[in-house]
C-alpha positions as CSV (number, residue, x, y, z in Angstrom):
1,X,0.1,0.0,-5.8
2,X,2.9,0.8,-7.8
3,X,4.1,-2.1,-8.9
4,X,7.8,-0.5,-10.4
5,X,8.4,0.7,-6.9
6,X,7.4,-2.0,-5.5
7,X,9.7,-4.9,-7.2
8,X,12.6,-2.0,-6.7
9,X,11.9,-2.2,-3.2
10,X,11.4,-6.5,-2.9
11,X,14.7,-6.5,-4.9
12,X,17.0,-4.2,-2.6
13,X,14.8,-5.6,0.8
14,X,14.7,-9.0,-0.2
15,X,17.5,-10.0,-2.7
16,X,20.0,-7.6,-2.2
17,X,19.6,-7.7,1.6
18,X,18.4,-11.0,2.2
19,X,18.1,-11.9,5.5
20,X,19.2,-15.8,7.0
21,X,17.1,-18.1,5.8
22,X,16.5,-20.1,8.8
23,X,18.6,-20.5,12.0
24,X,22.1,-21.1,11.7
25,X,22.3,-20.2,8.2
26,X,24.4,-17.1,6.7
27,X,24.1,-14.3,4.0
28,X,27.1,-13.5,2.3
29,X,27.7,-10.6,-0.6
30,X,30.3,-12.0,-3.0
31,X,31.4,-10.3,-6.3
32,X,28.3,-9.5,-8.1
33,X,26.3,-12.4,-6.3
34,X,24.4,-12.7,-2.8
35,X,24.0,-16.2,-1.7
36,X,22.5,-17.7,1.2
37,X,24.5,-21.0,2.7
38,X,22.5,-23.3,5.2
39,X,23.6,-24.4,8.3
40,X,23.6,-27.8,6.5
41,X,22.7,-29.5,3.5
42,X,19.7,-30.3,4.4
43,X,18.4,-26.5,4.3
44,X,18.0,-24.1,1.5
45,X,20.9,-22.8,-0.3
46,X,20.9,-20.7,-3.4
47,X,22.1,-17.5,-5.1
48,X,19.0,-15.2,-4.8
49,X,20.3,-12.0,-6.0
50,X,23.0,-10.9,-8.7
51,X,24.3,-8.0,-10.6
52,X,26.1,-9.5,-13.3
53,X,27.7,-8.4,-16.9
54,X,29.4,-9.9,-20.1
55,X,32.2,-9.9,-18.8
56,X,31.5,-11.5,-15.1
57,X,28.7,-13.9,-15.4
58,X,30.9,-16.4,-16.4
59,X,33.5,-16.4,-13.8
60,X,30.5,-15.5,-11.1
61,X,28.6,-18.7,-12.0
62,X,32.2,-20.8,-12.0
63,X,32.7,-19.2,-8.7
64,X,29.0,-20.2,-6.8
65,X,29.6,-23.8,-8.2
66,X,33.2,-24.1,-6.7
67,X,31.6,-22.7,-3.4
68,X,29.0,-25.0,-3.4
69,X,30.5,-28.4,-4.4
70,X,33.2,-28.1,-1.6
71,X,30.4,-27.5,0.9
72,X,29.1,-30.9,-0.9
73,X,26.3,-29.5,-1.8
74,X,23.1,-28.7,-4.3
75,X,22.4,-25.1,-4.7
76,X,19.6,-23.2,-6.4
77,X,20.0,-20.0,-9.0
78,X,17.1,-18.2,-8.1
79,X,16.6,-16.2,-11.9
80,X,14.1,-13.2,-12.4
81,X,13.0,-12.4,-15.8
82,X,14.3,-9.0,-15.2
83,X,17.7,-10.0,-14.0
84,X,21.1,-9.3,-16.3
85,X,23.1,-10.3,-18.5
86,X,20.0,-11.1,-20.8
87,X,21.3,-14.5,-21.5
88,X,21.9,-15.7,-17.9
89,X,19.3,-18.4,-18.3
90,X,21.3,-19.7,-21.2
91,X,24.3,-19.5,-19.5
92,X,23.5,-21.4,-16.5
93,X,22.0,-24.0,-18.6
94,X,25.2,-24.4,-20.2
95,X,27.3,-24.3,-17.1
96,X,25.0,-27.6,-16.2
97,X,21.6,-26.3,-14.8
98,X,18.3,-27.6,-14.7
99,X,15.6,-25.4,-15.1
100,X,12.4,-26.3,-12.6
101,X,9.1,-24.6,-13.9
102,X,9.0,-21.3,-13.5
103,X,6.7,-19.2,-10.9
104,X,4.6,-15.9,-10.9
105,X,6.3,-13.5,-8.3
106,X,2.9,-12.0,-6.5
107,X,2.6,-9.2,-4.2
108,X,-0.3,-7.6,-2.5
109,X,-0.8,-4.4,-0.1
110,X,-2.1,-6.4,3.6
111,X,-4.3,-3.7,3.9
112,X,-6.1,-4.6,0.7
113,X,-6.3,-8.6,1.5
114,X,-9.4,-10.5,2.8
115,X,-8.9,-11.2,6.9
116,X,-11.9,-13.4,7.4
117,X,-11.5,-16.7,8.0
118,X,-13.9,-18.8,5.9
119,X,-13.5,-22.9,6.5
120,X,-16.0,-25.7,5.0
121,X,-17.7,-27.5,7.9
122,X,-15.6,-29.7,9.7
123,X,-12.6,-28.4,8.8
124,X,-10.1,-26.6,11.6
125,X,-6.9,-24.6,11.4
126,X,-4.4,-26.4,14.2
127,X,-1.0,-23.6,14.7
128,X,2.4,-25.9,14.6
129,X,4.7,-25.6,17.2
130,X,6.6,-28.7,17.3
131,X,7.6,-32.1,15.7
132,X,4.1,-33.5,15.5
133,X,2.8,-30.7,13.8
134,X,5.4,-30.7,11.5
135,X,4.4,-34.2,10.7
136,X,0.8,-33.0,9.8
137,X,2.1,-30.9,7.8
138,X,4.5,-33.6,5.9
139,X,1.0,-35.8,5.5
140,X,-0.7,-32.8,4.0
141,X,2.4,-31.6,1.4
142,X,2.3,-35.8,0.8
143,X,-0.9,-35.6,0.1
144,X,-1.1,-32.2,-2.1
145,X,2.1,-33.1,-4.3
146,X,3.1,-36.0,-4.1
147,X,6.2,-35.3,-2.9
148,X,7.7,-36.1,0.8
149,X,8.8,-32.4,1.0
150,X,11.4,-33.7,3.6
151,X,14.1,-30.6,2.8
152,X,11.2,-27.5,3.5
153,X,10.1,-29.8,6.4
154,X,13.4,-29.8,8.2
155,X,13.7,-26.2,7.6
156,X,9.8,-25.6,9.5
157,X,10.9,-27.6,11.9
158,X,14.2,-25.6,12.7
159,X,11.9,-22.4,12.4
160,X,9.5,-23.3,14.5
161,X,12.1,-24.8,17.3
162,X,14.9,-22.2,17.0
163,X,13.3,-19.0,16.1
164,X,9.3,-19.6,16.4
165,X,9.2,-15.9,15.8
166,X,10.2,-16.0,12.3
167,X,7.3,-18.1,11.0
168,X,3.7,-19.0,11.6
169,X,2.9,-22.5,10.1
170,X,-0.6,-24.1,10.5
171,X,-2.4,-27.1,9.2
172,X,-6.2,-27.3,8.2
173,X,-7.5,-31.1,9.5
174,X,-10.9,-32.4,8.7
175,X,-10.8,-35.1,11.9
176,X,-7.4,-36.2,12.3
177,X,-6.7,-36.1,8.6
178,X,-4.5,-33.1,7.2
179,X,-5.7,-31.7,3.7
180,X,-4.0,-28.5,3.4
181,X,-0.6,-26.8,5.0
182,X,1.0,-23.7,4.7
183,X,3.2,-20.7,6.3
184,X,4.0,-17.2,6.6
185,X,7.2,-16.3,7.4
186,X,8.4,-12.6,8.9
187,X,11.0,-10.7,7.8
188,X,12.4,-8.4,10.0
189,X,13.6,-4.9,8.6
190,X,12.1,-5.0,5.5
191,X,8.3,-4.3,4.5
192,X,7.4,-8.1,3.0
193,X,5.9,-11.4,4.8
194,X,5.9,-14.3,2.8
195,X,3.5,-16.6,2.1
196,X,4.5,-20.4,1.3
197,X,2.8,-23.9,0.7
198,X,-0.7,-23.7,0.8
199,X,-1.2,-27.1,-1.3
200,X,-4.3,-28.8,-0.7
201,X,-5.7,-32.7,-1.1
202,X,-7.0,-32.8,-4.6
203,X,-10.0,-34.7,-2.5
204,X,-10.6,-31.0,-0.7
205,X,-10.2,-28.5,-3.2
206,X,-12.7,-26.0,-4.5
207,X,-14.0,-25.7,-1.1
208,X,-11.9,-21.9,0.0
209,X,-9.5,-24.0,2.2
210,X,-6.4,-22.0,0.2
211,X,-8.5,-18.9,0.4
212,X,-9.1,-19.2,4.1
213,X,-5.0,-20.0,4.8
214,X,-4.7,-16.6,2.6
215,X,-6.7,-14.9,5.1
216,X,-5.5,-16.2,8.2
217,X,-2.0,-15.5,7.5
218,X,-2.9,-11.7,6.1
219,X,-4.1,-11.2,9.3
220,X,-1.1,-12.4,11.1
221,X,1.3,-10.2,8.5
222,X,-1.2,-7.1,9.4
223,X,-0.9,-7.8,13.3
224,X,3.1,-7.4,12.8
225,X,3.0,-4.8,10.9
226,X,4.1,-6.1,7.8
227,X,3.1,-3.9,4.4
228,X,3.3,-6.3,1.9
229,X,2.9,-10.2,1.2
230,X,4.8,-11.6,-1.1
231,X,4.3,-15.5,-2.9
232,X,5.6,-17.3,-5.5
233,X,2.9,-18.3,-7.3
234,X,2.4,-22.1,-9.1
235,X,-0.3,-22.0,-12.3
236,X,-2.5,-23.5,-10.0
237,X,-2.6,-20.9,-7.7
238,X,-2.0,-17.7,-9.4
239,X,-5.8,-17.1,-10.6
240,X,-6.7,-17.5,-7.1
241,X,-4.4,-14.7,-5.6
242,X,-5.2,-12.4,-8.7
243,X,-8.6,-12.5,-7.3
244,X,-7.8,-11.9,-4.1
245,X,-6.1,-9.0,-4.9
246,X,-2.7,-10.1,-5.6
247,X,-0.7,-8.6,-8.9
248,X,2.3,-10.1,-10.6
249,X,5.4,-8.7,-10.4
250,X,7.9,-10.8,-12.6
251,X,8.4,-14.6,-13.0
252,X,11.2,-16.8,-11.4
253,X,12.6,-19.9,-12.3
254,X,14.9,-22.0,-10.1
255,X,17.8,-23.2,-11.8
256,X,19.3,-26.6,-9.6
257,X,22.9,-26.9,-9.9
258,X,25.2,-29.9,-11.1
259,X,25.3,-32.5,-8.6
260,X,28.4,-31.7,-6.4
């Protein structure tokens, strides 16, 4: 795999061109900056791409906040380590961003990835289709992080309502009890899948539950055609997808705007 080519061709597909994330929600090419705007502020919005100098960053960062805070809303600066001016991170930071840690931007070739599904005894993959999956999957992020997760559960559960085509989401039970969730969501247009979530109950881990949700969602991404999957890797689960045959690409780091 040629990894050069290869984060060319995520950057044009992906950043560039972004496609809507999630129904409702709008793409929009303004200046040096693409941004994606939610159908409310309860769904993802962010900068993801930009192509920024000296002499615009400035007024381009002034510009997304203004944008932003009269939609009444938090945004994220999704940052590459390759992206330009040099000192973007410093700038935002001075313009009133918070830096959240930063992640390993993975890729692997489908073709190349493990299909097989591989679960400990007892445990079962259930597909979500509705609300009440969507909650299973809430009581696994809980469980995983910490963390209610309600913003990326409102978004799965648009997904999976309005546009069930743009995302396959399952949950891993062991009874009735969830210990591990995750997603894949399709692109259309561009070569990439990508994989998110995947956390699993610190009382389940180093069993292959991650490995097998890996697996399972390859072989959806294969079925579809896709070429690629793409993830945004935590610490935690970077040697993992390294050894499934994943290769880094950059690092990104979300910065969180001012509060509007």
């Amino acid at each position: 795999m040629d990894l050069r080519a290869v984060l060319a061709a995520f950057d044009r597909q992906m950043r560039q061109d972004a496609p809507p994330d999630g129904p409702g929600g709008r793409t929009e090419r303004v200046g040096g900056v693409v941004r994606r705007t939610g159908a409310d502020a309860a769904d993802w919005n962010a900068v993801v791409w930009s192509d920024l100098d000296e002499d615009t960053v400035d007024a381009a960062i002034a510009g997304q906040v203004r944008h932003f805070g009269a939609l009444e809303r938090e945004f994220e600066w999704k940052l590459y380590a390759h992206d330009r001016p040099a000192d973007l991170a410093d700038r935002l930071r001075a313009a009133g961003f918070t830096p959240e840690p930063p992640e390993t931007l993975m890729v692997a070739d489908v073709k190349d990835l493990p299909t097989e599904v591989r679960l400990p005894e007892g445990v079962v993959l259930r597909p979500v289709t509705d609300a009440a999956g969507v909650e299973l999957m809430a009581r696994a992020h809980r469980a995983a992080f910490g963390t209610d997760g309600s913003r990326i559960m409102h978004q799965v559960l648009a997904q999976v309502t309005d546009a069930p085509e743009s995302v396959a989401a399952v949950v891993a039970t062991a009874g009735d009890v969830p210990v591990c969730a995750a997603r894949v969501e399709f692109h259309p247009g561009t070569d990439f899948a990508s994989l998110w979530g995947g956390g699993t109950d610190p009382a389940w881990r180093g069993r292959g539950i991650y490995r097998a949700l890996v697996a399972h969602r390859a072989r959806l991404a294969a079925g579809r055609g896709y070429r690629f999957l793409q993830v945004d890797a935590s610490d935690d689960s970077r040697p993992i997808l390294q050894r499934l045959g994943f290769a880094a690409l950059t690092t990104t780091t979300p910065y969180i705007s001012p509060s509007p």
